[in-house]
DRENDO-1510 file (C-alpha; in Angstrom, 1 decimal, always signed):
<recs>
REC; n; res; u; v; w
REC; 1; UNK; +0.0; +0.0; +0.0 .
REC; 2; UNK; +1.2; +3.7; -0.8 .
REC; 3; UNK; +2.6; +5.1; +2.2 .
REC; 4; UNK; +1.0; +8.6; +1.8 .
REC; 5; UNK; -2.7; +6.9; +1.9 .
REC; 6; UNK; -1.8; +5.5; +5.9 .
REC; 7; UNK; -0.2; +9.3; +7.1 .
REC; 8; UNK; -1.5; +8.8; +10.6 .
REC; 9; UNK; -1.8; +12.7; +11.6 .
REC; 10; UNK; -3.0; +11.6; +14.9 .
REC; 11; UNK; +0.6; +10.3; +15.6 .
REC; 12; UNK; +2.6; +13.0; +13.7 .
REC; 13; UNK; +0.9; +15.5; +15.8 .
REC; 14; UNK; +0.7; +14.6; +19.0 .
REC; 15; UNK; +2.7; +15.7; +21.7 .
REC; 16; UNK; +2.9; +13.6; +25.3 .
REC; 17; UNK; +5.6; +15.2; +26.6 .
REC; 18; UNK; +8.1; +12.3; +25.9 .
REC; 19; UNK; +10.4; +14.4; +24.3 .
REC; 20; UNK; +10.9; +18.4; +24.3 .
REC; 21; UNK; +8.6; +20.4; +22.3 .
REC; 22; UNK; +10.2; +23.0; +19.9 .
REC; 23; UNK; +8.1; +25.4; +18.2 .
REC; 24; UNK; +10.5; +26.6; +15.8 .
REC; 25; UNK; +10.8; +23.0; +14.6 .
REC; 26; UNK; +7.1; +22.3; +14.2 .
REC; 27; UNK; +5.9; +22.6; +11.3 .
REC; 28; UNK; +3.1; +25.1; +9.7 .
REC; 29; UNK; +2.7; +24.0; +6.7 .
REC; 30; UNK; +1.3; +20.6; +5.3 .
REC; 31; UNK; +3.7; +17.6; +6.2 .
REC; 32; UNK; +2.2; +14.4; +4.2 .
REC; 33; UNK; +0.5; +13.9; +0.9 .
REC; 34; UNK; -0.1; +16.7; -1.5 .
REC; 35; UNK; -3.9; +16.5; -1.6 .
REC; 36; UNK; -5.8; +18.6; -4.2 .
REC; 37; UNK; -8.8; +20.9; -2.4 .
REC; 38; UNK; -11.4; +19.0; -3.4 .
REC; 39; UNK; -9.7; +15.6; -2.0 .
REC; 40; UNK; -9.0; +17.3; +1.2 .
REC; 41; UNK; -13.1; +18.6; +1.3 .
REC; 42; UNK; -14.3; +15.3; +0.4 .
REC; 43; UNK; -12.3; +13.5; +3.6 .
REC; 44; UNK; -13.2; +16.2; +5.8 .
REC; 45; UNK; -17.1; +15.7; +4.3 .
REC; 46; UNK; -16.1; +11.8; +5.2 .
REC; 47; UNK; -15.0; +12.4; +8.7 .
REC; 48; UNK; -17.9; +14.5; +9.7 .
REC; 49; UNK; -20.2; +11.6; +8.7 .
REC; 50; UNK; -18.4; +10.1; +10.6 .
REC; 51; UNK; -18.5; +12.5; +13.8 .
REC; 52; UNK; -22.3; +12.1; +13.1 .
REC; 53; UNK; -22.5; +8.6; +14.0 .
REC; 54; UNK; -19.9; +8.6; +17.1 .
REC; 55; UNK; -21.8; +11.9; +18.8 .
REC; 56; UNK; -25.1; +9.8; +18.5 .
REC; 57; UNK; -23.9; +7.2; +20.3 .
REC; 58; UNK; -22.3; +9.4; +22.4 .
REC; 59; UNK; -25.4; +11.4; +23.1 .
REC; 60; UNK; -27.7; +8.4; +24.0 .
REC; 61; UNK; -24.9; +6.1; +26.3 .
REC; 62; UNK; -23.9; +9.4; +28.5 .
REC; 63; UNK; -21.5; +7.3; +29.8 .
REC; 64; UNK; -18.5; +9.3; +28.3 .
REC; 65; UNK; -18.2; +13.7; +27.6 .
REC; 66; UNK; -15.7; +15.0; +25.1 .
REC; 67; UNK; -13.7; +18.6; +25.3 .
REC; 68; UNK; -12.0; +19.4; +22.5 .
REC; 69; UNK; -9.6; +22.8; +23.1 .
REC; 70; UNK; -9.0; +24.7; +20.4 .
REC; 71; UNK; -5.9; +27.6; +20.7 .
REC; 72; UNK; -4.3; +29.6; +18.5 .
REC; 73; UNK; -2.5; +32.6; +17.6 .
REC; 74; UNK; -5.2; +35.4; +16.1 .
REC; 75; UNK; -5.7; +34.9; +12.9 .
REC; 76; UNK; -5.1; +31.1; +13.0 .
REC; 77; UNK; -8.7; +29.4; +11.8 .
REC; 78; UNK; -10.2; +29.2; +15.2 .
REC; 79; UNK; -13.7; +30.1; +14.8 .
REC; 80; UNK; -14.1; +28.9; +11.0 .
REC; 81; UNK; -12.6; +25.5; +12.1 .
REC; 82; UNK; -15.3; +25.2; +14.6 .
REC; 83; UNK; -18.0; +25.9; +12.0 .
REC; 84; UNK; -16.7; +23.7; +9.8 .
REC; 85; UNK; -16.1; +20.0; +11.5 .
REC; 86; UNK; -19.9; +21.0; +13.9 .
REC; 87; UNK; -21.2; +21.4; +10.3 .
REC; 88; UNK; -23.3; +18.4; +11.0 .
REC; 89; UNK; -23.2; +17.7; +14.4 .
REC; 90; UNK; -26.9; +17.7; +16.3 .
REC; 91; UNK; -26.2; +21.1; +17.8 .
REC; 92; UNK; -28.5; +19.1; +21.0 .
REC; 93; UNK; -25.2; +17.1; +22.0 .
REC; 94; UNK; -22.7; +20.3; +21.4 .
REC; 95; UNK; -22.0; +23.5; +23.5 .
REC; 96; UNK; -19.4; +25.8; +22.5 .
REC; 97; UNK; -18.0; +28.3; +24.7 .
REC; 98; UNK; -15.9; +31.0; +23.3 .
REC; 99; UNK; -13.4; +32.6; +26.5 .
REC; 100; UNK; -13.0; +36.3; +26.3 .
REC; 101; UNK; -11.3; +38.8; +28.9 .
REC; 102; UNK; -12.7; +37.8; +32.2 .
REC; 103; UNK; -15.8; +40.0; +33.5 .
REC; 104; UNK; -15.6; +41.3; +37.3 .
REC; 105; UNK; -17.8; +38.2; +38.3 .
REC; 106; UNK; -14.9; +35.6; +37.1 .
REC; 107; UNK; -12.2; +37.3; +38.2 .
REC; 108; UNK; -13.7; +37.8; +41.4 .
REC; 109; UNK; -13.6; +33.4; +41.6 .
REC; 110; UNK; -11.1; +30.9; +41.4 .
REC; 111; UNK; -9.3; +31.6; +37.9 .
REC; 112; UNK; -10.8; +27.7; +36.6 .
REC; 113; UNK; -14.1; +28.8; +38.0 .
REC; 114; UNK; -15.8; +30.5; +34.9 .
REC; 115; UNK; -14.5; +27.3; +32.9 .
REC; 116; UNK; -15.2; +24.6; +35.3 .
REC; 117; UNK; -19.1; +25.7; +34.9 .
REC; 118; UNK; -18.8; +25.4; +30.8 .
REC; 119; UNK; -17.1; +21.6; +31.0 .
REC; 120; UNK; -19.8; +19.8; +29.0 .
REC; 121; UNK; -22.3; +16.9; +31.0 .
REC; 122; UNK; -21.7; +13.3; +30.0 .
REC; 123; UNK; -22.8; +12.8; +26.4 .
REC; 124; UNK; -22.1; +15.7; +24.9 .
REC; 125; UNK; -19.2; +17.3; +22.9 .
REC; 126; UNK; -18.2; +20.5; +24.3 .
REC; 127; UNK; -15.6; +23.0; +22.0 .
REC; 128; UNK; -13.8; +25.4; +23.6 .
REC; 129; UNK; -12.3; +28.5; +21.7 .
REC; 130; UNK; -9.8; +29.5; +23.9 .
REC; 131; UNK; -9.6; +28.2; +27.0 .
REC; 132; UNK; -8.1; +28.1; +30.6 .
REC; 133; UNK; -4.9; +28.0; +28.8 .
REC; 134; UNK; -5.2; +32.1; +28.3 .
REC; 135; UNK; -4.1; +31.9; +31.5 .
REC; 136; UNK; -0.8; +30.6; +30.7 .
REC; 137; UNK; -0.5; +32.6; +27.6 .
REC; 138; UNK; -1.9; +36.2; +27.8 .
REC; 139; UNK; -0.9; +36.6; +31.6 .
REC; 140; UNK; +2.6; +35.5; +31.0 .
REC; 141; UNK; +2.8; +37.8; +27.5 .
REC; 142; UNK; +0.9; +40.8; +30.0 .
REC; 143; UNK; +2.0; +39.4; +33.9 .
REC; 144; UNK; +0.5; +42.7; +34.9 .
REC; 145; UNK; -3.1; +41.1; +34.1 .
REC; 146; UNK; -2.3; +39.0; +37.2 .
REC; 147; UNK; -1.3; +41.7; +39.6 .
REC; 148; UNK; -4.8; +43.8; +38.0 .
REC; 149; UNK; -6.9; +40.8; +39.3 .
REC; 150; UNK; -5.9; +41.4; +42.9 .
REC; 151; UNK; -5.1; +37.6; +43.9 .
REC; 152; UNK; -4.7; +37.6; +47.5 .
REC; 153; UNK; -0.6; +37.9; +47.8 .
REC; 154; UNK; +0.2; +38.5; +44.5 .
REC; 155; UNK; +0.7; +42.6; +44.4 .
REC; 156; UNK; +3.6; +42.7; +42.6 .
REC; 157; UNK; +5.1; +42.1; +39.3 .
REC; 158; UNK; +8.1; +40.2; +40.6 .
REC; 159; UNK; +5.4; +37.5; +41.8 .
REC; 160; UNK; +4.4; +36.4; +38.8 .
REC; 161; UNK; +7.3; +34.4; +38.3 .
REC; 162; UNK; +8.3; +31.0; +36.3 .
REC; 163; UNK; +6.9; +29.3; +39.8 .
REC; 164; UNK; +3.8; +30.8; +39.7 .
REC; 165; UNK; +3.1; +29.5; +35.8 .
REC; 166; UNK; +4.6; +26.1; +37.0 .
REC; 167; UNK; +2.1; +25.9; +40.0 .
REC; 168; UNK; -0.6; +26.9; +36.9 .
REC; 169; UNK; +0.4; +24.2; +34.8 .
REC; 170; UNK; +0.3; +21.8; +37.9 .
REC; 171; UNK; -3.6; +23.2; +38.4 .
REC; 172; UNK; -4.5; +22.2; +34.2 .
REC; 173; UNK; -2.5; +18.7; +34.9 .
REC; 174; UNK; -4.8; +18.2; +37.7 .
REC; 175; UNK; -7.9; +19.6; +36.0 .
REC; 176; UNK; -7.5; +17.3; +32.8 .
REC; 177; UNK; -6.6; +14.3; +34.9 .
REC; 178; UNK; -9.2; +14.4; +37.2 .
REC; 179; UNK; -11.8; +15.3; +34.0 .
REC; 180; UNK; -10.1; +12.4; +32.4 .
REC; 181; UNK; -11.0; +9.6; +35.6 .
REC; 182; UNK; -14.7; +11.1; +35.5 .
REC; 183; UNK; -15.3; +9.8; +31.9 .
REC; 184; UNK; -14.0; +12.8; +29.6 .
REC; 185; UNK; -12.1; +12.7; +26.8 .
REC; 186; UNK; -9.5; +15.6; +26.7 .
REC; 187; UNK; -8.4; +16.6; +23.2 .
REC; 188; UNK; -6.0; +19.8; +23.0 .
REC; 189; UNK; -5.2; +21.4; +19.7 .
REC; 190; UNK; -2.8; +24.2; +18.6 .
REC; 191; UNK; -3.1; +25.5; +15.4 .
REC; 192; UNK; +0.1; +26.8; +14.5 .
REC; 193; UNK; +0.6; +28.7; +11.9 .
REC; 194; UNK; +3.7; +30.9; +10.7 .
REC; 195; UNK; +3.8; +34.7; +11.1 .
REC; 196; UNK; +4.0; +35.4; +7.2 .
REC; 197; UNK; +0.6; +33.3; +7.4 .
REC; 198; UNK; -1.2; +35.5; +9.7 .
REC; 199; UNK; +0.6; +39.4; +7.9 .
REC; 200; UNK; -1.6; +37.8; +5.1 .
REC; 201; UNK; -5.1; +36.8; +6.8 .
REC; 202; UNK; -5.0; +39.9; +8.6 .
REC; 203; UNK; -4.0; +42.0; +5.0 .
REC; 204; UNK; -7.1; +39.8; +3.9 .
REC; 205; UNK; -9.4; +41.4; +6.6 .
REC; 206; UNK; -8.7; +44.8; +5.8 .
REC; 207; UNK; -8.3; +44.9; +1.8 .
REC; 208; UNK; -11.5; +42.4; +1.3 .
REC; 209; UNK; -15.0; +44.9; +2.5 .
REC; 210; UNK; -16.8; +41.7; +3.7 .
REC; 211; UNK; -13.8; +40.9; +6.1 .
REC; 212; UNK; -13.2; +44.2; +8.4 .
REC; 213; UNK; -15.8; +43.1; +11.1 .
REC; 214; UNK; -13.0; +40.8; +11.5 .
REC; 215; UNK; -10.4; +42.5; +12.1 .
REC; 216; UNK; -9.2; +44.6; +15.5 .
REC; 217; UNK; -6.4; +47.2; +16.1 .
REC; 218; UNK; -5.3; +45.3; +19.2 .
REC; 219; UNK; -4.8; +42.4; +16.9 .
REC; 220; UNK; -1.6; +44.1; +15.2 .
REC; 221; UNK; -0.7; +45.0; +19.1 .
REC; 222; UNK; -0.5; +41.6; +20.0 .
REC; 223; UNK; +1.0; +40.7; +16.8 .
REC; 224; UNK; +4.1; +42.9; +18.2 .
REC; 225; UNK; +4.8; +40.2; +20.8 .
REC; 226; UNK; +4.3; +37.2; +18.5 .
REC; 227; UNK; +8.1; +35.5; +19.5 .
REC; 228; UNK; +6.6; +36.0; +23.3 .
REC; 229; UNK; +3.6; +34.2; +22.7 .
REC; 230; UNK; +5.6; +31.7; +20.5 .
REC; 231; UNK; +7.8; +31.1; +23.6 .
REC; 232; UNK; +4.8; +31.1; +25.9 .
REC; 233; UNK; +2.5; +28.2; +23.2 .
REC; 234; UNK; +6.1; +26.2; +23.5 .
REC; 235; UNK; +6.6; +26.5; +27.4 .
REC; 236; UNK; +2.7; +25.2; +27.6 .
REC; 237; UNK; +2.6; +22.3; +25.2 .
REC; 238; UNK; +5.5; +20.8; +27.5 .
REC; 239; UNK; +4.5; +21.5; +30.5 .
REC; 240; UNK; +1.2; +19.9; +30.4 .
REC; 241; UNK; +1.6; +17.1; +27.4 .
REC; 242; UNK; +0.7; +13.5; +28.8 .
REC; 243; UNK; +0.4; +10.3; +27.3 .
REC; 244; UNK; -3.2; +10.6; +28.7 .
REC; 245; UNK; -4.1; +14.2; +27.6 .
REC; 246; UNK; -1.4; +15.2; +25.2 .
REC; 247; UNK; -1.4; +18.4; +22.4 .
REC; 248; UNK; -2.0; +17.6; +19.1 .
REC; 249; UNK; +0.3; +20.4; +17.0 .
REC; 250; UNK; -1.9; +21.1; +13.9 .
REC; 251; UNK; +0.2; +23.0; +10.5 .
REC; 252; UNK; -2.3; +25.6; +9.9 .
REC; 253; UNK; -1.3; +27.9; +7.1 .
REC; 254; UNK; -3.5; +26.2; +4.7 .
REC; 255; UNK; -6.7; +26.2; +6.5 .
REC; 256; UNK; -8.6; +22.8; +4.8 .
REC; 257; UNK; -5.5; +21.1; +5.7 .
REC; 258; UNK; -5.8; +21.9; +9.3 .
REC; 259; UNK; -9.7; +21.1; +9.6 .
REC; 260; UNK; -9.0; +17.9; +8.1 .
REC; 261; UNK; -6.4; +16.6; +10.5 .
REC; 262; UNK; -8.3; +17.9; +13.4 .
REC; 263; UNK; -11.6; +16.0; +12.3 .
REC; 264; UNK; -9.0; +12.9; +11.6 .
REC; 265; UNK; -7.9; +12.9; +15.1 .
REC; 266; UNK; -11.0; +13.4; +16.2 .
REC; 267; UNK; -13.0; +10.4; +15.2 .
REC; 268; UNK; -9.4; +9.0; +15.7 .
REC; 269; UNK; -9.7; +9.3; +19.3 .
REC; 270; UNK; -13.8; +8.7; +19.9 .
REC; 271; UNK; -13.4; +5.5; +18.2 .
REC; 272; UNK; -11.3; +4.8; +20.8 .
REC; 273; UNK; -13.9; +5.3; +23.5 .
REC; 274; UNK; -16.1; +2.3; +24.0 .
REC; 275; UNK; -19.1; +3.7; +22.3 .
REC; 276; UNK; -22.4; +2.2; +22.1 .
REC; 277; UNK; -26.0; +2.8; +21.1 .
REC; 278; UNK; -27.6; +1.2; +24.6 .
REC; 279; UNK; -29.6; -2.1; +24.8 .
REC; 280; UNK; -32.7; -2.1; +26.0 .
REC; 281; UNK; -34.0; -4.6; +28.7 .
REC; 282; UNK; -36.9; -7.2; +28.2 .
REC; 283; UNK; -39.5; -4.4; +29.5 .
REC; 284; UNK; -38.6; -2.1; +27.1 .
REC; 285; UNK; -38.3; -4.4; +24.2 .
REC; 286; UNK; -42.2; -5.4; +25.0 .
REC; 287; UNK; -43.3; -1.8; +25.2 .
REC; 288; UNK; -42.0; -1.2; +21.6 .
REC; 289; UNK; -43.8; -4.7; +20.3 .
REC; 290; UNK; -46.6; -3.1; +21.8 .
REC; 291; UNK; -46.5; -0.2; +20.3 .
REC; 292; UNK; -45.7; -1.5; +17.0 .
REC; 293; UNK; -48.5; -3.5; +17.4 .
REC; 294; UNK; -51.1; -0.5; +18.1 .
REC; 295; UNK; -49.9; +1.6; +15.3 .
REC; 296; UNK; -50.3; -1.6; +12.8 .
REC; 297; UNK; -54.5; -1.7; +14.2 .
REC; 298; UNK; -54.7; +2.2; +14.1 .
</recs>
């Protein structure tokens, strides 16, 4: 068999914290076969099908929930990625919650308190875009975010040291773990793309008329610190990649490329879960004969 058709993207991608994450080494662009548009569409179009069947037996077991975490620089395919691999999900067994800048009420919490609320109930698929992991990524671009949100003992810059991520990273290594042992599924994604990529999607947003609701000044502010955030993505991945809950690197200059090996790994890792449409007991199976049998004389 031709080795391009078996890529298994769910392998190439994953990160479990084995061996040291490099960000400069990972790639943005597509690594495996040269697949035409169309090709590309037509898997994804396969893998949704496919999505369909897993979240319906997902939806009526509720024995297991999935959280799929979805980061990224701006500009990197978040939103549209979401739109495009829900296409045909039931939107009864999906929630997604998109973080912003915490209001007065979640700051005024635990930091994994607003996020703890949105984890999805058993049998459902729950997206996040963005996540907990601002926390780790923002805050340690902006550490004075974390002196603004008045934690008791934390008043100065100084404080928000490389312990105080590392005791973060402990918390999401915790969190995942202990979501993980309650019957979740944990799937982390980072779409990286290159900086070239995203000076282009945000030229896109401002030349094309149907594209500037898309585009913010502080967008080109953060882009200013884009070897901060690089170096804040890279210090994340390895501190809280796991065999049991590990990241999943995604190229994502071409966007089709990157929606098709996140729907891969995915189904991938759902097929994995013991799913199951559930069997009904003897009671049950009579009240259906029963029923069958009044709607035959009526």
């Amino acid at each position: 068999m031709d080795n391009k058709k078996i890529f298994d993207r769910e392998k190439s991608f994953r990160y479990t914290g084995k061996t040291e994450f490099k960000i400069n080494k990972a790639s943005t662009a597509a690594v495996d076969e040269k697949l035409s548009k169309d090709d590309i569409k037509a898997r994804i179009e396969k893998n949704i099908e496919t999505l369909q069947d897993l979240q319906g037996k997902l939806y009526a077991q509720t024995h297991y929930g999935v959280l799929v975490i979805i980061q990224g620089m701006d500009g990197a395919g978040k939103d549209s990625m979401i739109r495009h691999i829900l296409s045909g999900i039931n939107p009864q067994g999906c929630e997604v919650t998109s973080f912003k800048q915490p209001t007065s009420i979640e700051l005024s919490h635990d930091y994994l308190w607003r996020v703890h609320r949105h984890v999805p109930e058993r049998g459902m698929i729950g997206i996040f875009n963005r996540s907990y992991y601002e926390d780790v990524l923002v805050s340690r671009v902006h550490p004075q975010l974390i002196v603004d949100a008045h934690i008791g003992g934390i008043t100065k810059l100084n404080q928000v040291d490389d312990k105080f991520y590392e005791d973060r990273f402990k918390d999401f290594n915790f969190f995942e773990d202990y979501l993980t042992r309650n019957g979740f599924l944990v799937l982390k994604f980072f779409l990286h793309m290159s900086k070239d990529e995203q000076k282009d999607r945000f030229r896109r947003r401002i030349d094309l008329p149907d594209h500037n609701w898309k585009f913010s000044s502080a967008d080109i502010r953060e882009r200013r610190y884009w070897d901060d955030y690089q170096k804040a993505y890279e210090d994340a991945i390895n501190h809280t990649s796991s065999k049991k809950n590990p990241w999943y690197v995604i190229p994502s200059d071409d966007k089709w490329y990157s929606r098709l090996c996140v729907s891969d790994i995915i189904d991938q890792r759902m097929k994995d879960l013991p799913l199951s449409y559930p069997d009904l007991d003897d009671a049950e199976k009579q009240k259906l004969e029963e029923a069958l049998e009044e709607l035959k004389n009526n």
